[in-house]
C-alpha positions in Angstrom: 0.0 0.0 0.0 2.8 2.2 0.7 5.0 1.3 -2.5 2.5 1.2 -5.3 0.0 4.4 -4.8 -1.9 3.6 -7.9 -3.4 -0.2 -6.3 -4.3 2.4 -3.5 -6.2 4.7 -5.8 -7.7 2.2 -8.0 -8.9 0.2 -5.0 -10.4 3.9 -3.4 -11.9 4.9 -7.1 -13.7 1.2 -7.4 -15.4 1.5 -4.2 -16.7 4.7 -4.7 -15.9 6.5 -1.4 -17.8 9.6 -0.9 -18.7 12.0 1.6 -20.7 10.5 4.8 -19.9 7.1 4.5 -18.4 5.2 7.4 -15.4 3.1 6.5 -13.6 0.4 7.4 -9.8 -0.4 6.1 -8.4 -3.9 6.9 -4.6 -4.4 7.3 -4.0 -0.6 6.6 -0.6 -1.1 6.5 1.2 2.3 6.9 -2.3 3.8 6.4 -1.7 5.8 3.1 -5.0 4.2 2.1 -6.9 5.1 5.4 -5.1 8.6 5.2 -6.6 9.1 1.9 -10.1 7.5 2.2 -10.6 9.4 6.0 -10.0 12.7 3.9 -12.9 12.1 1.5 -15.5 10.5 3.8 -14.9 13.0 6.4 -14.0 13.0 10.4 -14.5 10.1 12.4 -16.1 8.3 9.5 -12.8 6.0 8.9 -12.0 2.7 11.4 -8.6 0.7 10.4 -7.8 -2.5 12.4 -4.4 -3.4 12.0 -2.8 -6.6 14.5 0.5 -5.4 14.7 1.3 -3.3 17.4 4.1 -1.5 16.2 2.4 -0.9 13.0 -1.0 0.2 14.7 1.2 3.1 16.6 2.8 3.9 13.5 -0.6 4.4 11.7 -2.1 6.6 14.5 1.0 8.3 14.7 1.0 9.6 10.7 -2.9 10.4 11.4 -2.5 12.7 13.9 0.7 14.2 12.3 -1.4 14.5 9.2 -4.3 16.1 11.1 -7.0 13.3 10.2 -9.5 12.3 11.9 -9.7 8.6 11.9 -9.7 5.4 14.3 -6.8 2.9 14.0 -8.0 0.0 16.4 -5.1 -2.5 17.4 -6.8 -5.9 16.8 -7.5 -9.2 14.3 -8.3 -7.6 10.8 -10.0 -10.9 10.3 -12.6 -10.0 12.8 -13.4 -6.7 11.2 -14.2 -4.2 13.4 -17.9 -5.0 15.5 -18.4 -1.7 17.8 -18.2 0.8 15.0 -20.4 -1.3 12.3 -21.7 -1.0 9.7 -19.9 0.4 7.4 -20.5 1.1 4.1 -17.2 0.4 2.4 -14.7 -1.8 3.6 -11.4 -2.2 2.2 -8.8 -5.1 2.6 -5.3 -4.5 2.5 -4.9 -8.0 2.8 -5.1 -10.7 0.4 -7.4 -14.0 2.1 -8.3 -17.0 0.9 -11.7 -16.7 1.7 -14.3 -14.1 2.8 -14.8 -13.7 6.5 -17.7 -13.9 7.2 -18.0 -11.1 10.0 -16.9 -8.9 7.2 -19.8 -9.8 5.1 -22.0 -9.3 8.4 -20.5 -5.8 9.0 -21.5 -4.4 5.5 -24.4 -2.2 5.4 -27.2 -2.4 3.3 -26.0 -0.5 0.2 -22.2 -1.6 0.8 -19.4 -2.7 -1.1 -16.5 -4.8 0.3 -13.3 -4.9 -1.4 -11.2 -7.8 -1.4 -8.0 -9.0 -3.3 -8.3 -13.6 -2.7 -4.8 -14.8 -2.5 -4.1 -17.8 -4.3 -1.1 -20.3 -4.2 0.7 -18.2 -6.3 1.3 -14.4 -7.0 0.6 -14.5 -10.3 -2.9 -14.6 -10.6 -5.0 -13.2 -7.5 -8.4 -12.2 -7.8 -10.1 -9.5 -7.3 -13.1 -10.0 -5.6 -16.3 -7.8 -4.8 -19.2 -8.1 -2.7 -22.4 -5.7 -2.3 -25.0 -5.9 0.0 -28.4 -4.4 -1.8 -30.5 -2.1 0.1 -32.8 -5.3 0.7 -30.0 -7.0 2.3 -29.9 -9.7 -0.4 -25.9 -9.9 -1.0 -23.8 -10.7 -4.0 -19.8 -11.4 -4.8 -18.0 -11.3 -8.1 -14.5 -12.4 -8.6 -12.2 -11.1 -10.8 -8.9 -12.3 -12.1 -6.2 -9.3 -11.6 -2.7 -8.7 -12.6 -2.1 -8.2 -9.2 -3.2 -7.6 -6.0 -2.8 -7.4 -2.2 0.1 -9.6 -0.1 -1.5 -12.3 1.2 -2.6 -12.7 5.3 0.3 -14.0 7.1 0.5 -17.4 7.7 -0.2 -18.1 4.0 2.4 -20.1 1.8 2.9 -18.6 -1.6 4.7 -20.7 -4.2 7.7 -19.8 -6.0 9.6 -20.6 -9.4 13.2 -18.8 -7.7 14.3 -22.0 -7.0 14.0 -23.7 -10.1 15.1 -20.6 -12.7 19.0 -22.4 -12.8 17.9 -25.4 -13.5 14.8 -24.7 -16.2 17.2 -22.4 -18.1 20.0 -25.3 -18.0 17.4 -27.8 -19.2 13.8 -26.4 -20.3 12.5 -29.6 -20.6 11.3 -32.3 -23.7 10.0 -30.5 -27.0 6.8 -31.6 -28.0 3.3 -30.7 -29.8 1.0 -28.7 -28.4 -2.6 -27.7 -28.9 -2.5 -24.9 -27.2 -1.2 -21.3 -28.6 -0.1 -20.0 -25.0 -2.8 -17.4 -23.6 -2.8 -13.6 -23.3 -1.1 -12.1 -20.1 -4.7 -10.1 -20.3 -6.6 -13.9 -20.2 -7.3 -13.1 -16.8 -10.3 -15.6 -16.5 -8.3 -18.4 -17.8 -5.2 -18.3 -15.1 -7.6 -17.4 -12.3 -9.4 -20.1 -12.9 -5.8 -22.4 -13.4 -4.7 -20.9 -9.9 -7.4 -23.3 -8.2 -8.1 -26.3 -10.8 -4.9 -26.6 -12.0 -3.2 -26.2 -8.0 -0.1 -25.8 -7.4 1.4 -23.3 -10.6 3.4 -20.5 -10.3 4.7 -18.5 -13.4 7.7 -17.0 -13.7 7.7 -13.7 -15.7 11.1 -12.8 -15.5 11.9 -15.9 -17.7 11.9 -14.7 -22.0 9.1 -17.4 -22.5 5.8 -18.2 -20.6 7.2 -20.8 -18.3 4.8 -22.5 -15.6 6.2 -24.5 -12.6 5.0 -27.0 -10.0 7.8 -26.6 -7.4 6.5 -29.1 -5.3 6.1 -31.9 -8.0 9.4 -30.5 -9.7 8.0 -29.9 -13.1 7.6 -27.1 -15.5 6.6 -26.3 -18.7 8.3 -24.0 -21.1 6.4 -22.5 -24.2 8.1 -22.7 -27.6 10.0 -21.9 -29.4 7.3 -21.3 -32.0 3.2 -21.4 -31.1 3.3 -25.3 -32.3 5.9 -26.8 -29.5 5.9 -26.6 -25.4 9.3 -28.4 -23.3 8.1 -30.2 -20.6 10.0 -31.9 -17.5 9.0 -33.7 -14.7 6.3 -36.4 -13.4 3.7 -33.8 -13.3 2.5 -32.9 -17.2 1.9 -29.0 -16.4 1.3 -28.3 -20.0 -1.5 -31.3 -20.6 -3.5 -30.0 -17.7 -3.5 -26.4 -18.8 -4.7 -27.9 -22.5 -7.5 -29.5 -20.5 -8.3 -26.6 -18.7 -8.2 -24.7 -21.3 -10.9 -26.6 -23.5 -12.7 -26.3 -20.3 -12.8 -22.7 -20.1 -13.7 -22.5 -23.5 -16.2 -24.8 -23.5 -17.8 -22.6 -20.4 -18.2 -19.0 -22.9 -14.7 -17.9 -21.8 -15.7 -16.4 -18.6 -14.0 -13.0 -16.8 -16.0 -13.2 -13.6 -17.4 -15.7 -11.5 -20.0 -15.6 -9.2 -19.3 -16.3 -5.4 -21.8 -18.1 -3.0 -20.8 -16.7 0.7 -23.1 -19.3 2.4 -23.9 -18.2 5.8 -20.5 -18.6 7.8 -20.9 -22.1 8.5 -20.1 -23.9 5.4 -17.5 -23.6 2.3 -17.5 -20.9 -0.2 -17.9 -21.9 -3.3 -17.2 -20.6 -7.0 -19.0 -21.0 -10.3 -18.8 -19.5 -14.0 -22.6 -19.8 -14.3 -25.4 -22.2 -14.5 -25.1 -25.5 -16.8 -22.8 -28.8 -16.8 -20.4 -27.1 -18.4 -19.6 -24.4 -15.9 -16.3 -23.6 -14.1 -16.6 -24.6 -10.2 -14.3 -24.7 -7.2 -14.4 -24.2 -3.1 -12.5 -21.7 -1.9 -10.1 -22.5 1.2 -11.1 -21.9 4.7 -9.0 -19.1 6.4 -5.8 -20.5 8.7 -5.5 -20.0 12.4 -2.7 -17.5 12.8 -1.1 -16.6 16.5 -1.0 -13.1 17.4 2.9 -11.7 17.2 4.3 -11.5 21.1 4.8 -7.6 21.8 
């Protein structure tokens, strides 16, 4: 939030902030984004919950410096923030796996909630928002993103670091493909590979689209040329996104997918649409994390 003030902006412009609306910000960070959205919605409109203590002080120390008016309350951003709800926006900072529910049950009718779901691997998050009509009745819509928030700690990304030596010494067995590599921009596509396709991580600092399973010790390596892939490894990375590929396809090439919250007690689950052809996966649940010692 601190490093890249556009994700800030972006995230601030999407929710619509406005005058009079109460907010709540999630893992502020530093608090450049709960500096920025206290100053439009007014004083003593903002909460942010942030579980470091050191962090927390920090916040409430550029607040007041800054002359804003907002809360900083030192506690579990997974809890949201009870005593001061509801709020009409609430921003995460943080990436999750899955929704909290108490988040859901904080939103006011009329409210949008802002969220960035962490996958296995960094390359492709989603972006996910939920609205709560004036009714009550409430709805959530993921997004594939080129990138989005660190995840909660406690959460294991993947990575391809450890394998860049050896993929560039030996990028693996030519063979056909099917498959002319996606877009960068195909954000439906990898989203949906992030969770039925488990376990990938793509490395964009290599010169071709290269896709590793670290923990199976395979990759696949795209070229040369649109007709060949190099594979290596017991795990056929390639094959599966092929599959999945067809897949998405075969389900109109969705962008967004529709998010069933439940009611707290049972798994979230995801869906392209109706019919037997539709994308579908479960979200997974949230991890236990200790709170830091002081």
């Amino acid at each position: 939030m601190s490093t890249y003030t556009p994700a800030t902006i972006d995230a601030l412009q999407f929710l619509g902030l406005a005058p009079g609306l109460r907010y709540l910000e999630l893992g502020p960070g530093p608090g450049v984004s709960l500096a920025l959205a206290a100053d439009i919605t007014g004083p003593g409109l903002a909460t942010g919950v942030e579980r470091d203590t050191h962090m927390a002080a920090f916040v409430q120390r550029n607040l007041h410096r800054l002359g804003i008016d907002a809360a900083i309350v030192e506690a579990d951003a997974l809890d949201g923030h009870e005593a001061r709800a509801p709020y009409d926006r609430i921003h995460s900072g943080i990436g999750v796996p899955c929704v909290p529910f108490a988040w859901v049950k904080q939103l006011a009718p009329g409210g949008r909630l802002l969220s960035t779901l962490a996958t296995r691997t960094p390359s492709w998050p989603g972006r996910l928002l939920v609205t709560r009509s004036d009714r009550g009745r409430v709805e959530a819509v993921l997004r594939g993103r080129p990138r989005g928030y660190r995840p909660m700690r406690g959460y294991r990304w993947l990575s391809a670091l450890q394998h860049r030596a050896r993929i560039e010494a030996d990028p693996g067995t030519a063979r056909p493909t099917r498959l002319v590599p996606p877009s960068d921009d195909a954000y439906g596509f990898w989203l949906a590979a992030a969770y039925l396709s488990p376990g990938l991580v793509r490395d964009f600092q290599a010169r071709t689209l290269t896709i590793v399973a670290p923990e199976d010790d395979s990759w696949a390596v795209a070229g040369p040329g649109e007709e060949t892939v190099r594979v290596h490894g017991p795990r056929d990375v390639w094959a599966e996104l092929e599959d999945l590929h067809v897949r998405w396809q075969d389900a109109g090439r969705p962008n967004a997918y529709q998010v069933d919250l439940t009611d707290g007690t049972g798994a979230q689950t995801v869906t392209s649409g109706p019919g037997p052809q539709a994308l579908t996966w479960t979200l997974p649940p949230l991890a236990t994390v200790p709170r830091p010692t002081p």
